[in-house]
C-alpha positions in Angstrom: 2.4 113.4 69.0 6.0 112.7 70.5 6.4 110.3 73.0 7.8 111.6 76.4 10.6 109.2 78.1 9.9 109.2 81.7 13.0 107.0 82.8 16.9 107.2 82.2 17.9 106.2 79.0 18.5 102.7 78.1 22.4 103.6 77.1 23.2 105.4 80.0 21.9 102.3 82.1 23.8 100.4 79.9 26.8 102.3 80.4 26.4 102.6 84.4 26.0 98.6 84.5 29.5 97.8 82.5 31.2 100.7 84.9 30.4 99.0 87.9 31.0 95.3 86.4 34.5 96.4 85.7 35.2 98.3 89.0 33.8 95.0 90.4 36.0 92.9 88.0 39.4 94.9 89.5 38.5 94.8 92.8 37.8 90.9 92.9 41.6 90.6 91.0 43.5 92.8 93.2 45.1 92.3 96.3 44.0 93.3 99.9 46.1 96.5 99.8 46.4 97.6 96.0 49.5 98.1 96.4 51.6 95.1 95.8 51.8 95.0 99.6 51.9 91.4 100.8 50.8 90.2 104.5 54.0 89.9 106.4 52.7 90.1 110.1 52.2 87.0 113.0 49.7 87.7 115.5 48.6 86.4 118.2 50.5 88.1 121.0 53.2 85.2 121.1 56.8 85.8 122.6 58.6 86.9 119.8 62.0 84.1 120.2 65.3 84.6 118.7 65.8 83.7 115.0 67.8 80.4 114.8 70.9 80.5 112.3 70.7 80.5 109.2 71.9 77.2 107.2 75.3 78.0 105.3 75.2 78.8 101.4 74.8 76.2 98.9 77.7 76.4 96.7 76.6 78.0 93.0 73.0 78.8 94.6 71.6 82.1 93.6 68.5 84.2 95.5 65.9 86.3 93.6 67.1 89.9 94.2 64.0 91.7 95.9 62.5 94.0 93.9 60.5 97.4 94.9 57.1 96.8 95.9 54.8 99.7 94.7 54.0 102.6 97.8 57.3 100.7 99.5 59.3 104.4 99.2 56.2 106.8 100.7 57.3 108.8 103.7 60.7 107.5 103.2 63.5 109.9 104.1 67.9 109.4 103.7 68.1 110.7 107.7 66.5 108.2 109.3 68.5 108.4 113.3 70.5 105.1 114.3 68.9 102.5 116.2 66.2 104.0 117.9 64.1 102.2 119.5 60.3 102.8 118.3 58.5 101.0 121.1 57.5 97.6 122.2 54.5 95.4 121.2 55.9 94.8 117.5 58.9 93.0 116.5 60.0 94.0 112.5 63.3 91.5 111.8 64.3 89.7 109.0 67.5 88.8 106.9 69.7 90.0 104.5 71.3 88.2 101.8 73.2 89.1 98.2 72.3 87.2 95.6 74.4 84.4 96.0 72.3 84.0 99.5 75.3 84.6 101.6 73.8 87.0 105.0 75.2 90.8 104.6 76.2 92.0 107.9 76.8 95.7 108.7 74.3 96.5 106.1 72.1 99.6 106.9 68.2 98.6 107.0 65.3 101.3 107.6 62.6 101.0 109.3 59.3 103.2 109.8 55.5 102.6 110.1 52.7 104.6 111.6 51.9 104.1 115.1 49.1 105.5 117.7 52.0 107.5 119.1 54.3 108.6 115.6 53.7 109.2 111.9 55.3 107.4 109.2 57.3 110.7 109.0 58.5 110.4 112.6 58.7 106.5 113.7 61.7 105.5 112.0 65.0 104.4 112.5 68.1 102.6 110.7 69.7 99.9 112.2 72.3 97.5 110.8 72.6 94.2 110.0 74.4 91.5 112.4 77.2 89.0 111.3 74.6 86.6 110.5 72.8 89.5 108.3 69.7 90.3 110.6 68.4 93.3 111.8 65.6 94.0 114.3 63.6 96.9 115.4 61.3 96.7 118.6 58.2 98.7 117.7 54.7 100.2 119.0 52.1 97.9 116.9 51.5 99.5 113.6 48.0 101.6 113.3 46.4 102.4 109.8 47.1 105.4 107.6 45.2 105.9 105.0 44.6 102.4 104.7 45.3 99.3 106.2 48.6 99.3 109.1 51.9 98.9 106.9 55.4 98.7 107.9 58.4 99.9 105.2 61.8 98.5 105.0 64.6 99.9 103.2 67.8 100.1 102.0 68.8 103.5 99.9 72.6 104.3 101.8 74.7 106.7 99.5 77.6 104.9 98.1 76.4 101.5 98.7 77.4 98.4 96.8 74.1 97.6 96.5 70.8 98.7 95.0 68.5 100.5 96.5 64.9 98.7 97.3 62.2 99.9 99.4 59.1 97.1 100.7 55.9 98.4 102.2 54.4 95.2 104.0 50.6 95.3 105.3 49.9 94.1 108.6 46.9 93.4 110.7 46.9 95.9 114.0 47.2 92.9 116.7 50.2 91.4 115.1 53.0 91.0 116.9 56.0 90.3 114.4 57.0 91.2 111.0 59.2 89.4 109.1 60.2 91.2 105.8 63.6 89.6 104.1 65.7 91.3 101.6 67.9 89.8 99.3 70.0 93.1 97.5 71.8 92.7 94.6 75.2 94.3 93.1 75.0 98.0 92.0 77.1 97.1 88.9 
């Protein structure tokens, strides 16, 4: 007479165990977003104070171009309106440089994140840089979508002389500044 097997089968236990060892093994490796996203925020609810100056070029010193972070181009869209303020209770600001680390000035930066009060797809705006290459956008703090809070930063101007690169930052909801730096190299 047969015997009757009254439990899974031993491969399909087998098979369940290595599936979750290797979704466990990827999500130990990855990082906090999945995304390539990197912490960028301060919080603490400190007065956010002006940046100080950046130190002058080293002669024959070169900058890493940044490169596009994965999810830094969702939501993004060319019509972004000119400095618009997005709020208070957030600070996004940072530096642009070429790739001979000289600052950019008058180079067009976007900004837009999800807050209690705006989607991603209607808290934006595009500001551009100062002679000393920084831009800065006042904003309501950053609220999650989908995920963890994020800010993007961008620059993608038609007929630019430089490339295109879009950064999607994570940040924590009480943070009170974001500093995300760019560093844009030549199109040619």
């Amino acid at each position: 007479m047969p015997t009757t097997r009254t439990g899974p089968h031993p491969v399909a236990v087998g098979a369940v165990v290595l599936l979750v060892a290797v979704i466990a093994a990827a999500l130990w490796n990855s990082d906090e977003s999945g995304t390539g996203a990197r912490q960028v925020g301060e919080a603490g609810g400190e007065t956010v104070a002006p940046a100080a100056a950046l130190p002058p070029p080293v002669p024959g010193a070169s900058c890493a171009p940044t490169i596009t972070n994965p999810g830094g181009d969702n939501n993004y869209r060319e019509d972004a309106p000119l400095d618009v303020p997005l709020g208070r209770g957030l600070v996004i600001t940072g530096t642009v440089r070429d790739t001979a680390c000289r600052p950019l000035p008058g180079v067009p930066v976007q900004v837009w994140l999800q807050t209690a009060l705006g989607s991603e797809r209607e808290n934006r705006t595009t500001v551009l840089t100062g002679p000393d290459g920084r831009y800065r956008v006042a904003s309501d703090p950053a609220v999650a979508q989908f995920g963890e809070p994020n800010v993007h930063v961008a620059h993608d101007p038609d007929e630019s002389p430089w490339r295109s690169v879009w950064q999607r930052h994570v940040l924590h909801p009480e943070d009170t500044l974001a500093v995300v730096d760019l560093t844009l190299a030549p199109v040619s």
